[in-house]
N, C-alpha and C positions, 0 to 999 in steps of 0.2 A: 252879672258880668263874669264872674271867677267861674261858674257852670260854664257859660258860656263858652270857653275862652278854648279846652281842651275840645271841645267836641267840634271847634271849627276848625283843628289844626290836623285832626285826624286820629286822634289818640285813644280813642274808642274804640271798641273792639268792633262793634257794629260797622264805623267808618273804613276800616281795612280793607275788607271784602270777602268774600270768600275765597281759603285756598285751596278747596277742594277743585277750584276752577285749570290747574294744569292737567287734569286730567287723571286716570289710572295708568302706573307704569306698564301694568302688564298690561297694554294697550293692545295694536296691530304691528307688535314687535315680531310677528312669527312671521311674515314677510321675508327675512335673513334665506331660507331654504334652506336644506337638510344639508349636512354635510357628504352625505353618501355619493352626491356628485360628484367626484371624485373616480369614480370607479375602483373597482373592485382591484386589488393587489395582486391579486392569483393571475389575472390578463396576461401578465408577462411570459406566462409559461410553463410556471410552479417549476419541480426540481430538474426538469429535464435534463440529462446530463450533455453537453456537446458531441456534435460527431467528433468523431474524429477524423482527422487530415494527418496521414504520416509523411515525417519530411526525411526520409531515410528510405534508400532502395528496400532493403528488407522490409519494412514496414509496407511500401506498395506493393510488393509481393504476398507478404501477408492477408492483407486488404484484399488486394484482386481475388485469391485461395488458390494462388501457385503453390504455397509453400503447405503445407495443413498439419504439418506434426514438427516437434523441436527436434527430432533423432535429424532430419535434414537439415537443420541450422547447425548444430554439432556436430555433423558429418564435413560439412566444410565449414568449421570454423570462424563462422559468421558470428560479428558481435550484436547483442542486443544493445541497441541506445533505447529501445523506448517501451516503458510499460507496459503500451496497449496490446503488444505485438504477443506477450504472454499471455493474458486474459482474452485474447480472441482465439488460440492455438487451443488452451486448455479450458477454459470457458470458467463456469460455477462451480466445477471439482477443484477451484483454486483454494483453500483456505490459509488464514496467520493466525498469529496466537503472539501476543507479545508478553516475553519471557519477562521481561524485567526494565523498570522504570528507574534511574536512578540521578538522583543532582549531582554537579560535577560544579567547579567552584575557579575562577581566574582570581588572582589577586592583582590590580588593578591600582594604579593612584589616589581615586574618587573610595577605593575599598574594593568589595566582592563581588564578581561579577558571577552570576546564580544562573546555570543552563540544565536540560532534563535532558542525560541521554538513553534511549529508549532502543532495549534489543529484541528483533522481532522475526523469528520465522515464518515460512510460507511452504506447501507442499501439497499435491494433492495425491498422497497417498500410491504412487502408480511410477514411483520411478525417479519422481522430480524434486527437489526440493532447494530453498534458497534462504540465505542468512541473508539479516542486514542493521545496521548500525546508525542511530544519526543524532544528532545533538541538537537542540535548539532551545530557543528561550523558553516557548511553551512547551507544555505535554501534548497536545494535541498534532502540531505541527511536529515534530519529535515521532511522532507513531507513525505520518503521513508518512513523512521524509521515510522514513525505517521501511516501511511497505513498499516504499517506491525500489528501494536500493535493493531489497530480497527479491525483489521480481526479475531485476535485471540482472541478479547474480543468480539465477537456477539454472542448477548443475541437474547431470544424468546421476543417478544412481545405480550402478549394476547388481541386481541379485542374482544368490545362485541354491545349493542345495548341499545339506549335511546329507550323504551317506548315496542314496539310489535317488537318479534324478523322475523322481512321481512328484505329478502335480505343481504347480505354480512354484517358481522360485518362490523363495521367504526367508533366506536367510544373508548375509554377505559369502562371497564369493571363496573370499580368501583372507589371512588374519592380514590386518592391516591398522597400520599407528596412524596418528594425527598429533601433533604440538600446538602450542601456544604459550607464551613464557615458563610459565616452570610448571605447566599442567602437560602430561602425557596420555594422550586414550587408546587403548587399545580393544581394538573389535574383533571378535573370534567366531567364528561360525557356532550355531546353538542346532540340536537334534527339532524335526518338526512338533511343537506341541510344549518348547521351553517357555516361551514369551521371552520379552526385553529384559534380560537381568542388568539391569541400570540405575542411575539415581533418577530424580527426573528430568533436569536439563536434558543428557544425550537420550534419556526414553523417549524424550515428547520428537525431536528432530528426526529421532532411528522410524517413530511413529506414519511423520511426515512424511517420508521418504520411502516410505511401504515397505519396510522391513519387518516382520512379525516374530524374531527366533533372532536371541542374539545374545552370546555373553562379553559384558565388556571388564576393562580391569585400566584401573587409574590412580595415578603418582602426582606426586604436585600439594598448589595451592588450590584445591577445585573447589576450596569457598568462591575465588572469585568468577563468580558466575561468566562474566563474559571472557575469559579465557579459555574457561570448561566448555563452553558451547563452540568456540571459535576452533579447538581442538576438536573436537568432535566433527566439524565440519569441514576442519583439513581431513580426519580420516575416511569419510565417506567417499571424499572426492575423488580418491585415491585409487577408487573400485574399477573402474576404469584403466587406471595405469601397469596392471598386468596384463600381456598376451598370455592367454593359457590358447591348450593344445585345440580346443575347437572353434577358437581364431585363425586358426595356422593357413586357414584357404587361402588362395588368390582370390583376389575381387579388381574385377576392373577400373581403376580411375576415371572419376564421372566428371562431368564441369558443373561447375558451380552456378546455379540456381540465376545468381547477378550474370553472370555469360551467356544462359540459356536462353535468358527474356531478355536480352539487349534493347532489341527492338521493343519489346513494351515499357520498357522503363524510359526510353529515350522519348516514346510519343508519349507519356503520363509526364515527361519533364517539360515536353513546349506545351501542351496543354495548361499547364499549372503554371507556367512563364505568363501562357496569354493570356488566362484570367486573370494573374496578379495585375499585369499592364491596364486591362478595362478597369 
């Protein structure tokens, strides 16, 4: 009866039954499908950059190829608002270089408030060249911002010639200063075949700006870099602001580029009105 008693209650191993009876997990679970359905990422277009839409007369001027060189935007005085308007004039001879990366510090309630400001030139060697300055949390955005504001600040540079005017300008025109707090730079014409007698901030900018033959001489604090560069780029500006005597012609007064094309800027305006409406 005691044998008995277990083996009717189920307490036997044999009474259980078998549990290999659920089956194998790794069953007919691959049913699920691949995840690759999904599609591919890249669909969307990979890095394409956007066209561009300029919302600024000069800019449609641009675009269209009314305008095709910066000496006519400088000639009447036209402001730059938008990046694109430089890199489509000058194209891929555009290059920067960023001089210097430096943290800059708020004191704050919470404590220190921690930004990178990032000084960055631009020039393509032939005349042009542009400063630019900008601050931000990251470094990265800090360089953008910096690229953006050298585009839209590119100035003419005038060359000229030490001695008999043979072969290509390559030097400054005429001596000419630049400031910036307690830094002074002065640029002096150099004979052809001096090179840049400079440190390297105003070499790389004189570089940029396609000056090849130059002696310069500086006063000041010129450790601090962005004053030294900020001076060096009031003096260049500067090339410009003498009339010397092969200036002295008459030149007729032209109209301005925005007067010329009235009528195309006016139909590029309701056009772009009546797309925005649809």
């Amino acid at each position: 009866m005691a044998s008995e008693a277990p083996a009717g209650r189920g307490f036997g191993r044999e009474g259980r039954g078998g549990r290999g009876g659920r089956g194998g997990r790794g069953g007919d679970r691959g049913g699920r499908g691949g995840r690759g359905g999904r599609g591919g990422r890249g669909a969307a277009g990979g890095d394409r950059k956007p066209s561009w839409v300029p919302v600024t007369k000069l800019g449609r001027l641009v675009q269209g190829g009314q305008i095709t060189t910066l000496e006519e935007i400088y000639l009447h005085s036209l402001p730059i608002k938008e990046t694109e308007i430089v890199d489509k004039i000058v194209g891929e001879s555009l290059k920067d270089e960023v001089l210097k990366i430096t943290p800059v510090q708020k004191q704050t309630r919470a404590g220190q408030r921690t930004r990178f400001k990032a000084f960055v030139i631009v020039g393509d060697s032939d005349g042009h060249c542009g400063l630019g300055v900008k601050c931000s949390k990251e470094v990265a955005n800090a360089i953008k911002g910096a690229i953006q504001q050298a585009k839209l600040a590119v100035i003419p540079v005038r060359r000229g010639y030490w001695g008999n005017k043979l072969g290509k300008p390559h030097t400054v025109p005429m001596k000419v200063t630049g400031k910036c707090g307690s830094v002074r730079v002065r640029l002096v014409p150099a004979p052809r075949g001096t090179g840049i007698v400079a440190a390297r901030v105003p070499k790389k900018l004189l570089q940029f700006a396609g000056i090849t033959d130059c002696f310069t001489s500086t006063t000041g604090h010129s450790k601090t870099l962005g004053n030294f560069v900020k001076a060096t780029f009031d003096a260049i500006s500067k090339t410009y602001g003498f009339l010397t005597p092969d200036q002295w012609a008459t030149r007729t007064l032209e109209q301005s580029p925005v007067q010329v094309h009235t009528e195309l800027l006016s139909a590029k305006a309701k056009s772009f009105e009546h797309r925005k409406r649809q």
